[in-house]
N, C-alpha and C positions, 0 to 999 in steps of 0.2 A: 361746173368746172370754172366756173369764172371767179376773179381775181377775189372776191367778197365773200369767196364761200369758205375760205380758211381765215379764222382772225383767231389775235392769238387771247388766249382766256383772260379775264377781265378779274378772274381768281391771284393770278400772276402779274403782282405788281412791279415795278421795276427796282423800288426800294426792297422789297420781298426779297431777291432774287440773290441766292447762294453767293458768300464769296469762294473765289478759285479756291480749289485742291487739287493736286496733286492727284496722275492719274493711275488707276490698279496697276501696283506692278506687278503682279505674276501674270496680267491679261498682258504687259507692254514684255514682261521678259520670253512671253510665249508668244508672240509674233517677231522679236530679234531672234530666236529661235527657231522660227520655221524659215526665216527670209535669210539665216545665216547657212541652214541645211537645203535651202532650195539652192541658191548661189552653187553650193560644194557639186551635189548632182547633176544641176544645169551645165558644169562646165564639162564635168566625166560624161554628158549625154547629147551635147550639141556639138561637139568638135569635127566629129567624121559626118554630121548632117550639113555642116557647115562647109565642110569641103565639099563633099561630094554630090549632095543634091541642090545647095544653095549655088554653087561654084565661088566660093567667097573665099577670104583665109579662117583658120580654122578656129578661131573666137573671134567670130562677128556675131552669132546670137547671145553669146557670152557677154559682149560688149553692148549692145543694146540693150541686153536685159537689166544692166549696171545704169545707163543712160534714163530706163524708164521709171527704175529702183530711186534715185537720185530725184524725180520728178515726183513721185508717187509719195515720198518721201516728205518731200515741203507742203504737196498738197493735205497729207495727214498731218504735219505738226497745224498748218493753217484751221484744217476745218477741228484741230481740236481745241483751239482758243475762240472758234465763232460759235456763238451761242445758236445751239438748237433751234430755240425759240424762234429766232427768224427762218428758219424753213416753210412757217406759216405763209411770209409774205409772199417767198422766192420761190417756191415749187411750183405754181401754176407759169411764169411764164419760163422755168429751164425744162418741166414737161413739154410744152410745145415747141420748144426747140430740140429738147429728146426725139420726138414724134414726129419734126422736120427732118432732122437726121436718117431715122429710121424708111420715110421715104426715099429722101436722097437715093440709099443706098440698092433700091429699088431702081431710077431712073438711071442713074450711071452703069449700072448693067454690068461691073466691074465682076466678072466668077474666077472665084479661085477656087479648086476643089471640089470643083462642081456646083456652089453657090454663091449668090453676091450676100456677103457681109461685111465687105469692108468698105472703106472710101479711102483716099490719098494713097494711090498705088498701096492697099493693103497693111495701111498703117494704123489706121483706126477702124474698129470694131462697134459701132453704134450700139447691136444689141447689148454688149457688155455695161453698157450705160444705162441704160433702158431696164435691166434687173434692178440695178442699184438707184435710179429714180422711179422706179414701179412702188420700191417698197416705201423710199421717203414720202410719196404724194400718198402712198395708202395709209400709212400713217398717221399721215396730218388731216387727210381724209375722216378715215376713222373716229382721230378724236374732238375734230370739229361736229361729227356727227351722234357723238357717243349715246344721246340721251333718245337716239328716233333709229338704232338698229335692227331693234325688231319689225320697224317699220318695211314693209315688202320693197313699196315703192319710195322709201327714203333709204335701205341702207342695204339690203339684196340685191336691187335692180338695178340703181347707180354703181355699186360694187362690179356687177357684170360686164358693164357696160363699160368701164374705166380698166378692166383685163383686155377684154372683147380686143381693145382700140389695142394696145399694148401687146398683145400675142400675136393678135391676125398679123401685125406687118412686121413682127419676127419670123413668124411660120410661112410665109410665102418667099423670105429668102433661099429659100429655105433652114430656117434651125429650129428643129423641132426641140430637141433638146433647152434651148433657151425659151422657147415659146411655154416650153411646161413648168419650168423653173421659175417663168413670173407667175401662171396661174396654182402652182405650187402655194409660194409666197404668200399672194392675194389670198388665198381659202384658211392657211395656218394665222397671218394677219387679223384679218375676219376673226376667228375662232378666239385668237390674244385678247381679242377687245370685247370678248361678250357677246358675239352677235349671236344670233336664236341658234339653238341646235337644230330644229326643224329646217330654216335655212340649210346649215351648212350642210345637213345631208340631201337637200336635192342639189344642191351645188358639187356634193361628190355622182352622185348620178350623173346630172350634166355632164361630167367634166369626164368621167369613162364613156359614157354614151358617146361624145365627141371625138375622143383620143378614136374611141373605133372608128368611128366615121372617117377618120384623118386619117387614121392607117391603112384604112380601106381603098383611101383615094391616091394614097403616095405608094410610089413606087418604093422610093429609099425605105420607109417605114413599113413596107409589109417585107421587104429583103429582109431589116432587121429585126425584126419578133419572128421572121419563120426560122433564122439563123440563131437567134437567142433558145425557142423550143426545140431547133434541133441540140442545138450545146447542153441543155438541160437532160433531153434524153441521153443523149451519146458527148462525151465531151469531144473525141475526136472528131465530131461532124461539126465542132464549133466553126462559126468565121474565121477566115485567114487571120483576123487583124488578134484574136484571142486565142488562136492554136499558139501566135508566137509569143504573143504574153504568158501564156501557158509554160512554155518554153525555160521564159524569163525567171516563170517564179520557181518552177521547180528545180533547176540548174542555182540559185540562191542559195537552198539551203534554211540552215537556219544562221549561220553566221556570214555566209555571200563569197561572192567568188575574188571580194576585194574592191573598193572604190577605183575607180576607171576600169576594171576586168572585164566588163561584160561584154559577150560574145551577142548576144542577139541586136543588137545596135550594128552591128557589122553584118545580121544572115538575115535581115528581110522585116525585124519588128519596125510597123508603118510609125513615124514621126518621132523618134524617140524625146527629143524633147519636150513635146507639148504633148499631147494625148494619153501617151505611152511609157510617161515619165514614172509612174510609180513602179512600172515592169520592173525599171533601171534600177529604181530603187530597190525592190526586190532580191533582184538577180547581185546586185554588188554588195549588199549592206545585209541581205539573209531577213530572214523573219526578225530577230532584233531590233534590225534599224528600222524597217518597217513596222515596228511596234512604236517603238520611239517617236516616230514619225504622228502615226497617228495619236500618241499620248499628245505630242504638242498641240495637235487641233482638239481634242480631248480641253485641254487647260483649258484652251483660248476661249470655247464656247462655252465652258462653264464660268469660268469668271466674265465672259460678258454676261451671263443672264443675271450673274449676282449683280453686274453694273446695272441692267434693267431691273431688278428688283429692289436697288433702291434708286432709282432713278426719283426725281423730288413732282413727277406727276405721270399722267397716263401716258402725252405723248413722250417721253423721255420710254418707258417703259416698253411701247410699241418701238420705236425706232433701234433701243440699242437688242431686243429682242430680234426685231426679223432683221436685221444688219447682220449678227451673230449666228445665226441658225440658216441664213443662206449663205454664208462662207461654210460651216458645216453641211451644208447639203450638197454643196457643188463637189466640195472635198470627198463628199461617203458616194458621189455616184461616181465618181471618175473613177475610186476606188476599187467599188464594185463591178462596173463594167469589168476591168483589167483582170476580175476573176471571174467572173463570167455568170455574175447575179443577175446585172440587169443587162437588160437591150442596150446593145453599143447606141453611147450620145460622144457629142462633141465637148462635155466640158470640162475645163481643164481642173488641175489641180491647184488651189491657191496658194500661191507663194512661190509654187516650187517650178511650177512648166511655164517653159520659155511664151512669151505675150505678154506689149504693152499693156496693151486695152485692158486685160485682165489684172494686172498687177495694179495699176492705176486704180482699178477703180474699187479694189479691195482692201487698197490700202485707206479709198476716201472713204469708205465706210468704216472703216478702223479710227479714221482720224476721229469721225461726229460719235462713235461708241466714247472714244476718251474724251468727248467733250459732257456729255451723259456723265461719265466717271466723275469728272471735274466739278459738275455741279448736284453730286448724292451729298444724304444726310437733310435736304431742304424739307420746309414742309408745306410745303404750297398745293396740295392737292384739295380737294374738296369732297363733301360725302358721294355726292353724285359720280365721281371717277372711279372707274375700277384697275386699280395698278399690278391686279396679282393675276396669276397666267392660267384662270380656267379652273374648273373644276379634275385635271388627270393629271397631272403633273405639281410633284409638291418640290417648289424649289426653295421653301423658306428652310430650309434643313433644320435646325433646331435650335429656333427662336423660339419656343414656347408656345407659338400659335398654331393651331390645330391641325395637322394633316394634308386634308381635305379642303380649299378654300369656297366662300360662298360668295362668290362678286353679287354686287347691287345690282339691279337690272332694272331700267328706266319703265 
């Protein structure tokens, strides 16, 4: 992990290097499109949480959300004019100020909700950083190591050991949910870049062997998998927190009971804002809007992978890949919790549930995605790289090349 272990390819020269273009619009008009339908529901869903349990006036989460939006904002036009490439230099020492934070937020002993994840009276969320430079450093990781993955103890074992660091002191906040979301990341990552199959399947071993152990040892987490297999069997034996989401979606419909109508925001569903917000959306906007909803995350991740497929080398291809696929993932678990697929987590929905932190830091991955976009078409890769996503998944739709692809392997 030290400062010498990312350099950036000697393949990429500096007269090489792309001029600007212009970034994908239907990836830029489908993110002004979730961030315009988050706004409309955040306000129909914070009003009475903001009176009434915040004790504040009735658009203060409204009002901050616009405050972070406006931040979040400048930080994505920024990192989408900073070239990539220096992520090589700068990701070992904003990790170890990730990983300061992270403790911090352990020492200051701040709990709200029954765990410490925040610091400045609850204003900043470390782990929400911590996903989003989990997957930059794996990245740059990765493709500084491309040519020695198969390697146990060069590209398995450092791999472990660079999650290990990164989850353990999300998971003793306790956020379990966040803790799995990087080693999520981390194993799909891996996989992006070639690494041995044989790997990544003890790596899924590992990683259920553990989840048990973890769930074994945690109270909250054996509450919520005995509460998720009750739901499964009986949905009326679900958790309180998805009896009322239940509530939500069914009272929806298929066209909703009306933008600000919703009644369960008013009878007991926990956070409407943040957690709970796609209930809202549900219940007011019907199966529809909730369809819509999800088409626009739909867009956003496919044209980022086209932006990682042509990305002008590997690391461009790793980065605007797992930047895209974890705003997708965070998006399909909030979603599925709120129907009662998975084991209730904490995270939220992008774009649309009220959090700085979150909004922040999904917008800075948005930003380095359009910076990826800005410099496709290049041809700076070399034989030794492999740019294309694995052997299961054909995202070259129909360029003429085959199917199936066969990455190179060192």
């Amino acid at each position: 992990m030290g400062a010498g272990t990312f350099v950036s390819s000697p393949m990429y020269a500096e007269e090489n290097r792309p001029a600007a273009r212009g970034v994908d619009t239907p990836f830029l008009l489908a993110l002004i499109g979730l961030l315009v339908f988050g706004l409309i529901v955040l306000f129909s869903a914070s009003w009475d949480f903001s009176l009434e349990a915040l004790g504040r006036e009735p658009t203060y989460m409204f009002s901050r959300q616009l405050l972070w939006l406006g931040i979040g904002i400048v930080g994505a036009y920024v990192l989408s004019r900073f070239d990539y490439h220096h992520w090589s230099k700068l990701v070992v020492p904003v990790t170890f100020i990730t990983i300061l934070m992270l403790g911090t937020v352990l020492l200051t002993n701040e709990i709200r909700f029954g765990a410490k994840r925040a610091i400045f009276s609850g204003s900043v969320q470390p782990s929400e950083l911590a996903k989003l430079i989990s997957i930059i450093y794996l990245a740059v990781w990765l493709y500084a190591k491309r040519a020695s993955l198969r390697v146990f103890s060069l590209g398995f074992l450092p791999l472990s050991i660079i999650l290990g660091i990164f989850g353990g002191l999300i998971f003793l906040q306790p956020d379990l949910s966040a803790a799995g979301t990087v080693l999520l990341m981390g194993g799909l990552l891996f996989f992006l870049a070639g690494g041995d199959l044989k790997q990544i399947s003890i790596m899924l071993i590992v990683t259920v062997v553990v989840g048990w152990l973890v769930v074994q040892a945690s109270e909250t987490g054996q509450k919520r998998i005995a509460d998720f297999i009750l739901g499964i069997k009986d949905p009326t034996q679900a958790s309180y927190h998805v009896l009322r989401s239940f509530e939500a979606l069914v009272g929806g419909g298929v066209f909703g009971r009306g933008l600000g109508q919703s009644l369960s925001k008013f009878t007991g569903l926990p956070v409407p804002p943040t957690d709970s917000i796609f209930a809202i959306v549900v219940e007011e906007l019907g199966l529809v809007g909730s369809i819509f909803l999800m088409g626009l995350y739909a867009l956003l991740v496919w044209r980022g992978l086209v932006i990682a497929r042509r990305a002008p080398d590997m690391l461009g291809t790793l980065l605007a890949s797992g930047l895209v696929l974890w705003i997708g993932a965070e998006a399909l678990i909030n979603m599925a919790v709120m129907v009662g697929l998975m084991p209730f987590a904490g995270n939220a929905l992008p774009f649309v549930s009220a959090g700085g932190s979150n909004l922040t830091m999904m917008l800075a991955a948005v930003g380095i995605v359009m910076n990826v976009s800005r410099q496709r078409g290049a041809t700076t890769h070399t034989d030794d790289e492999w740019r294309s996503f694995g052997a299961v998944v054909d995202l070259r739709w129909r360029n003429g090349r085959r199917r199936v692809s066969r990455p190179r392997r060192a």
